[in-house]
Structures are given as C-alpha cells and as structure tokens.
C-alpha positions as CSV (number, residue, x, y, z in Angstrom):
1,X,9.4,8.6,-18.3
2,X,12.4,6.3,-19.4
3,X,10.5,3.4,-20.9
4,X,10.0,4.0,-25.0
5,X,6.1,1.3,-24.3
6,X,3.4,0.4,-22.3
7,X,4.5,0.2,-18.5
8,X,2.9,-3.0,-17.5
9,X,4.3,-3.1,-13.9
10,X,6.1,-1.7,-10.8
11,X,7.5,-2.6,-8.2
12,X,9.0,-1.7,-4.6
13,X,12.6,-4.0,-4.5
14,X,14.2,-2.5,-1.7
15,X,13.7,0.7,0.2
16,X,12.7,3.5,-2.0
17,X,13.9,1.3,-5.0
18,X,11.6,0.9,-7.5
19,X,11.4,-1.0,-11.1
20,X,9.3,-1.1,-14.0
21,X,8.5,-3.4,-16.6
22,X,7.6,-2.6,-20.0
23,X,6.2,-3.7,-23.6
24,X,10.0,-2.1,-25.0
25,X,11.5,-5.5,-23.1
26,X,13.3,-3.5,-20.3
27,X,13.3,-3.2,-16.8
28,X,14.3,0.7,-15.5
29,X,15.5,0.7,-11.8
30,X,14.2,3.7,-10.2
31,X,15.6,6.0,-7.0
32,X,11.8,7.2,-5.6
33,X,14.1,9.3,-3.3
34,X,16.0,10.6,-6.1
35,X,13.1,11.3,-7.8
36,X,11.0,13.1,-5.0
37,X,14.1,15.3,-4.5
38,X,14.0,16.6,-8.4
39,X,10.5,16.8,-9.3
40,X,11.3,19.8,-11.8
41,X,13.4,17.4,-13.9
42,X,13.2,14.3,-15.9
43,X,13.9,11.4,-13.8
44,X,16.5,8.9,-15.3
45,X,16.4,5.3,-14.3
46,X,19.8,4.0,-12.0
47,X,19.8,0.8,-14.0
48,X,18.0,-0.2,-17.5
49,X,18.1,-4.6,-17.8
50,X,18.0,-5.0,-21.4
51,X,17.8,-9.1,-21.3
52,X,14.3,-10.0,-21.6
53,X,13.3,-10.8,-25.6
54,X,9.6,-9.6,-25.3
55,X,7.6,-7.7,-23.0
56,X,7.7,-7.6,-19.5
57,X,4.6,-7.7,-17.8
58,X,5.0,-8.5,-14.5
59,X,7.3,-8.2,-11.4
60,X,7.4,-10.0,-8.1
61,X,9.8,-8.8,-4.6
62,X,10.5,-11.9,-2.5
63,X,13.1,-13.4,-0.3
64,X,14.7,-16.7,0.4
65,X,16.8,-18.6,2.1
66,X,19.2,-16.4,1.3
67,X,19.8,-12.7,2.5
68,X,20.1,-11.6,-1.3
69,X,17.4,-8.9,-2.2
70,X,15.4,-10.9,-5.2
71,X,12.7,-10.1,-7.4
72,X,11.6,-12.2,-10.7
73,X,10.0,-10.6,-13.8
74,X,7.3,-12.3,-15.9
75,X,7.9,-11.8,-19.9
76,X,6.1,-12.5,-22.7
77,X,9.3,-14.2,-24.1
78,X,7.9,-17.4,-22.1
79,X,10.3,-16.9,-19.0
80,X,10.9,-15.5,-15.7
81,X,13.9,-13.9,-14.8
82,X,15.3,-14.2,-11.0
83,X,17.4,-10.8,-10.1
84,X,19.9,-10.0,-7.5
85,X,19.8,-6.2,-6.6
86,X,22.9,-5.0,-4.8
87,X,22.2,-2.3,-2.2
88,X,25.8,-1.0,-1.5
89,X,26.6,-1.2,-5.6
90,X,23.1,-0.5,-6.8
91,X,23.8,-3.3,-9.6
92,X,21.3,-6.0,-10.4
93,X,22.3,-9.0,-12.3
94,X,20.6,-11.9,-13.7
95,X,21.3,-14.7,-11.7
96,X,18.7,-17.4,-13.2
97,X,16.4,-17.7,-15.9
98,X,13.1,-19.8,-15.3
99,X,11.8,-21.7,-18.7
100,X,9.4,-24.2,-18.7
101,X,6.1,-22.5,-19.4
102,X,5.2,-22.7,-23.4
103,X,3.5,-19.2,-23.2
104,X,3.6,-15.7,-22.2
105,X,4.2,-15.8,-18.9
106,X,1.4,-13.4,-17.2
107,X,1.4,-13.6,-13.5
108,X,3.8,-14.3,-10.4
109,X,3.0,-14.5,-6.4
110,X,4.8,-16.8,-3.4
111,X,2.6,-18.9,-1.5
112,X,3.3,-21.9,0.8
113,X,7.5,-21.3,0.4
114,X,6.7,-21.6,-3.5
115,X,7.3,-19.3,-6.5
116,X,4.1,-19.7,-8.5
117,X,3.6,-18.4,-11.7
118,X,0.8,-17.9,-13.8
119,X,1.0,-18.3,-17.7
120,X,-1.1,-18.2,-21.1
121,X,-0.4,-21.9,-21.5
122,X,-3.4,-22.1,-18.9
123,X,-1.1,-23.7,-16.6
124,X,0.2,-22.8,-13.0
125,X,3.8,-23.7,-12.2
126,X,5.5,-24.3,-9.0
127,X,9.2,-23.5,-8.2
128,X,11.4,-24.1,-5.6
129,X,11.8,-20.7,-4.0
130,X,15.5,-21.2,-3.3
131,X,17.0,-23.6,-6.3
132,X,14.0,-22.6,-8.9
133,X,13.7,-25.6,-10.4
134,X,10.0,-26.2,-11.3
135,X,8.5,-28.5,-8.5
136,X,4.7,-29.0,-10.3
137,X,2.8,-28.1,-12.5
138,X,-1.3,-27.1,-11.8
139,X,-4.0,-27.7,-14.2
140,X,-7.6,-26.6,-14.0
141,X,-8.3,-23.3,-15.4
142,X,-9.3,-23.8,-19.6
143,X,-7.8,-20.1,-20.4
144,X,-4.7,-18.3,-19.8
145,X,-4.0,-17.1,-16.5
146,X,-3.9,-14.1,-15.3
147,X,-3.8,-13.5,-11.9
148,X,-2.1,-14.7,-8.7
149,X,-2.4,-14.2,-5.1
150,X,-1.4,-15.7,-1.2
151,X,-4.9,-15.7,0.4
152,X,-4.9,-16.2,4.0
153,X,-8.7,-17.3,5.0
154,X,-10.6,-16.3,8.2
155,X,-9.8,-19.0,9.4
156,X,-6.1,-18.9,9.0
157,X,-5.5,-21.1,5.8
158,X,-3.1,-20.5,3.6
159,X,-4.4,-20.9,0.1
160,X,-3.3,-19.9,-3.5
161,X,-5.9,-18.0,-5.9
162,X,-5.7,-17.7,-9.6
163,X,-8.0,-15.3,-12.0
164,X,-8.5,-16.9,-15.6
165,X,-9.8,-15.7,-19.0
166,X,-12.1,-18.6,-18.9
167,X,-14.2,-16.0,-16.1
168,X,-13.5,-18.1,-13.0
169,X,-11.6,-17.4,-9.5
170,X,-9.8,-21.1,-9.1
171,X,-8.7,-21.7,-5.1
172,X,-6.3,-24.1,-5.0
173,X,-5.1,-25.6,-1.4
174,X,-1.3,-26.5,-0.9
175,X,-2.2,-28.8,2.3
176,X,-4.0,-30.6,-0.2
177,X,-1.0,-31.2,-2.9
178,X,-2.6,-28.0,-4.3
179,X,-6.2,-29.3,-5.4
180,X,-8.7,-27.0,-6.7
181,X,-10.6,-26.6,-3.5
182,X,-13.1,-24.3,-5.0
183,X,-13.6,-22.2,-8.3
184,X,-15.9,-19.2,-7.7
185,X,-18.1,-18.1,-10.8
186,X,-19.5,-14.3,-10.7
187,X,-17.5,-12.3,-13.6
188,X,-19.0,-12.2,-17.3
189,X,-16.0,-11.7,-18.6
190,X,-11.9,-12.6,-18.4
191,X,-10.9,-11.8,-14.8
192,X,-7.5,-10.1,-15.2
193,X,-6.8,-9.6,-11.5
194,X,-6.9,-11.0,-7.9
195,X,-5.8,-9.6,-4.5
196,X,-6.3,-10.5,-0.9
197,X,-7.6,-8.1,1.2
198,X,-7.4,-8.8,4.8
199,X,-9.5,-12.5,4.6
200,X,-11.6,-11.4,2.2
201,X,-10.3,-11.8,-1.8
202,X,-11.2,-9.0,-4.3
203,X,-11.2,-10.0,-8.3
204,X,-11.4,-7.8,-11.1
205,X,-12.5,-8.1,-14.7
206,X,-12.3,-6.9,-18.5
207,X,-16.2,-6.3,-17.7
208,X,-15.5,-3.2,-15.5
209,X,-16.4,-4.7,-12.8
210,X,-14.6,-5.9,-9.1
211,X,-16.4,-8.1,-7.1
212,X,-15.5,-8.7,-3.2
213,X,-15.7,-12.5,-2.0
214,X,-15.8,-13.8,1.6
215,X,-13.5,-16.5,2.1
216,X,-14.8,-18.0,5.7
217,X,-17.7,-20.3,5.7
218,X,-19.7,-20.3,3.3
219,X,-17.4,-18.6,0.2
220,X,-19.6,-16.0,-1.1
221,X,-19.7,-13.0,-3.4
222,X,-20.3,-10.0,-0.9
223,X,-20.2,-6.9,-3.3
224,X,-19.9,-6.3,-7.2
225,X,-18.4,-2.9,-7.2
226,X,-19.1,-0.9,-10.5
227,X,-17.7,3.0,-11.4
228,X,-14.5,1.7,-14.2
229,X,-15.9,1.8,-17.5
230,X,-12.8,-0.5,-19.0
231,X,-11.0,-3.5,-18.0
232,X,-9.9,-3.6,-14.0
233,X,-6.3,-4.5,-14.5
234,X,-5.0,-4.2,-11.0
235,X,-5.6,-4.2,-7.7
236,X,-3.6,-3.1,-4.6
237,X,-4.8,-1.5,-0.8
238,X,-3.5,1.3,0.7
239,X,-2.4,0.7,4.4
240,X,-4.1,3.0,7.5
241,X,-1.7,5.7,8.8
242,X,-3.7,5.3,12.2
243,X,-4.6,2.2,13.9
244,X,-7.6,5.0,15.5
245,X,-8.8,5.1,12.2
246,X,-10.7,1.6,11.9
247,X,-10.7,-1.7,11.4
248,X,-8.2,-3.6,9.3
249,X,-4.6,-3.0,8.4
250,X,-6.2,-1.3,5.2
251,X,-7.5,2.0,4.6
252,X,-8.5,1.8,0.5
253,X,-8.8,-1.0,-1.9
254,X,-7.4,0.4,-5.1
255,X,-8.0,-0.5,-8.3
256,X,-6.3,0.1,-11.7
257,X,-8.3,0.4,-15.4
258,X,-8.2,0.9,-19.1
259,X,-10.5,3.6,-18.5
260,X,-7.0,5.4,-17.5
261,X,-7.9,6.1,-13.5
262,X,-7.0,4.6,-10.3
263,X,-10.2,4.4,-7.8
264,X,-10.2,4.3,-4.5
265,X,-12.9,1.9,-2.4
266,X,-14.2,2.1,1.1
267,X,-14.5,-1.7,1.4
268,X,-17.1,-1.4,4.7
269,X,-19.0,1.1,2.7
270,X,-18.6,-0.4,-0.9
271,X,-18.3,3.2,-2.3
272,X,-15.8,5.0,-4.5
273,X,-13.9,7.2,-2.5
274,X,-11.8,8.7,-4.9
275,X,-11.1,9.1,-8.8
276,X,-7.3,9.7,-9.3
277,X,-6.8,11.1,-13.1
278,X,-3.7,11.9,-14.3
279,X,-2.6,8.7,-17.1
280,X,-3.3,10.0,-20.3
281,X,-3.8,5.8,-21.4
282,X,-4.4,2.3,-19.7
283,X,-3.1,2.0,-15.8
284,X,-1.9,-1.3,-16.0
285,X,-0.1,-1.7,-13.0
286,X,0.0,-0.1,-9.2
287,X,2.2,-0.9,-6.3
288,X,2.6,0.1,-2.9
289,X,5.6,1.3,-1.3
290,X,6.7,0.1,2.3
291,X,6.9,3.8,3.5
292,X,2.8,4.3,2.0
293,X,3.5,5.9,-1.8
294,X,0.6,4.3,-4.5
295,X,2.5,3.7,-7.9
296,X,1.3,3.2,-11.0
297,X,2.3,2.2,-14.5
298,X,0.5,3.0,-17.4
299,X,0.0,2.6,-21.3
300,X,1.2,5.9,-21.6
301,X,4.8,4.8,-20.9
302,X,5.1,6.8,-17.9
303,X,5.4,5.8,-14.0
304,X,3.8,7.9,-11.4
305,X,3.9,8.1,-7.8
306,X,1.2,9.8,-6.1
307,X,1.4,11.8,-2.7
308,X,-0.9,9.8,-0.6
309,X,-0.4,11.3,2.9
310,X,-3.4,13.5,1.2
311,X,-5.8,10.9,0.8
C-alpha cells in the first residue's frame, strides 16, 4: 500500500531499498527490511517524490562516473527524472530533469555507457550517462516504444533491443553508430516487453504470448511460450541459489500479465513452472532484489514481495 493508482514499476536502488512508480505521479521509497520486520502492519513509504506531473511508469538503477547512488524515472509528463538517493540521510533529491522526448516517455535501460530511453514519440534517445545531455536520437520503429534492454549475444556483442507497438523486436548495434542491425517479426500484436536472458532475448506481447529468440548465428525464434491469457507486461529472471543446480546464472524466467499472475518458466524445458496469484488487478511491473526477493507492482495499487527462497 502507499500509492492512491496503478503501480506501474519497482525498483531495487540500493540495498534493501526499494521504489515504486505510480499512475497518482509519485514515487514511494520503500525500507524491504523494514517492511519484512512488520509484516502485521501497514508499511509506510521512507520518502514519497511528489515532482513528476503525470504518471510514472518506469524506473531505471544505474551508476556513473560518479559514486552517487542514481536511478531515473520515466513519466508520462514527457520527461525523465535523474535522482540522487542518500544512503546515510535516506533523502533523494532531484538533481536533473531530462526533456527532449515529445511523448510519454515508456521505457529506460543503459547500454554501451548510454542512458537510452524509449518513448511514444516512436523515437529512441541517447544521453550522456554522466552530463545527460541527449547525444542521439534513433529512428526506426513506426509505433511507440515500449521496451528496452542491454543484450549481450553469444558471441559477446553488446547490442541494444527495443519492443514496439508496431509488433517488431528492433536490434540496434552501438559499434555501428547504433544501426538497426536486425528487426525480428514473430508477435501479432504490440510487444510491451524485452529482456535478455543469458544470450538469448525473451519478448512479450499484448497477444498473451512470450516468445524466446536466439541471438547467435542465425537469430531465430526458439519458443512461443503460451499460459497468460492478457497482455505480458514484464519480464524479469530469478537468479539460481546453487551453481549445482544447472546451467546458467538463472533459475526462472518470469513474467508479468493483465491476467493479474506472475509465471514462472523453465527456459530448457519451455514449461510453466509456477502460477503466482495474489494481485487482485494487472501486474505491471516486477523486479529483482540483489539479495533474490521477486517484486511486483500492480493495478491494484499495491507492491508485493514474494518469499522466493520457496520456489
């Protein structure tokens, strides 16, 4: 609880620090520790940033050049905000605003020492990750943007991949002053989400439907993985707990629907290993936490972190 809308997305900003972004234009800043502690009462946020004018929709934890502890949030007020947390004062302040796009702003990642974010202007911008100003902008997908990701292929390339409402996964290279190397066509409808999985990149779409793509020679589409009966609007992995247990730093792809579950995927299998109910609306966001928690954010207005040493 704590947010009065939709929870579009969370986030791990430091250790055991959390934040959430939501359609009432806030961000809450969340103790997990805290909250673990008092599971009988009502968790109130640390911190509530009140500066965003529309929705905020996504959130992004990166680092720079600097030893500050940053993230950005994405809003539908056209901008992303840069944040400074401070561990020892447990304040955050604004410390630059990012305008430029002439849309909602939908989607953020870092890839090749850039800020990139994605917007429903259609375009892609690049920023400086230490002085934010915007260094490029990419164009190429005819719809608005919705997802980002760092893709690392099996061969060790560093590429950028972007998930459109005009249905298409765009790969865009930043060797290459960031050409579109590749666009990979598979989902019927707007693909909401993208995430890199090991070498392999995982997409998912209003459709239902997640499809996983092999990124080595040739690019193909390995698996269309079926089970959500609404729109896939996130994806994350859960990390193994034992190296004994496999291969692969991963032990579940998750995913995130309107159909108000999280599942859980076997990716050498392709099967659902796991429905997680609970969100009484939409799960529109999930993150994991560097000690292993899944979080998610929902429709319902409500944050939830689930106990996944039982998985």
């Amino acid at each position: 609880d704590g947010h009065s809308g939709y929870v579009y997305t969370v986030k791990e900003i430091d250790d055991d620090i959390l934040a959430s972004g939501s359609r009432d234009h806030t961000i809450n800043i969340w103790d997990k520790k805290l909250i673990m502690q008092e599971q009988d009462t009502k968790p109130i946020p640390i911190l509530t940033l009140e500066e965003h004018r529309d929705r905020v929709v996504k959130l992004w934890s990166f680092k720079n050049s600097s030893s500050k502890i940053l993230f950005a949030s994405c809003s539908f007020d056209n901008t992303i905000r840069i944040w400074e947390w401070d561990r020892e004062k447990r304040t955050c302040n604004c410390i630059k605003v990012l305008e430029g796009h002439e849309n909602w702003v939908t989607s953020i990642t870092t890839c090749a020492n850039k800020l990139v974010t994605g917007s429903a202007d259609n375009t892609i911008k690049l920023w400086n990750i230490d002085t934010f100003e915007c260094e490029n902008t990419i164009i190429g997908h005819r719809d608005h943007v919705y997802g980002l990701c760092r893709l690392i292929t099996a061969a060790g390339t560093e590429l950028l991949a972007s998930s459109s409402m005009d249905k298409t996964v765009k790969i865009w290279d930043p060797s290459k002053n960031w050409e579109c190397v590749r666009t990979l066509k598979g989902h019927g409808d707007s693909v909401r989400c993208v995430f890199a999985y090991g070498d392999m990149l995982i997409s998912g779409a209003a459709d239902g439907t997640i499809i996983v793509w092999s990124t080595g020679q040739p690019w193909k589409m390995m698996k269309v993985l079926t089970g959500h009966t609404g729109v896939v609007e996130a994806l994350s992995a859960l990390p193994r707990t034992d190296a004994s247990e496999g291969n692969g730093p991963y032990k579940y792809l998750v995913s995130a629907s309107r159909d108000n579950s999280i599942k859980m995927w076997d990716i050498n299998s392709y099967k659902c290993e796991r429905t997680l109910i609970g969100h009484k609306n939409w799960v529109k966001g999930l993150a994991v936490t560097r000690s292993g928690n899944l979080v998610s954010a929902s429709a319902d207005s409500t944050v939830k972190i689930w106990k996944t040493d039982e998985f």
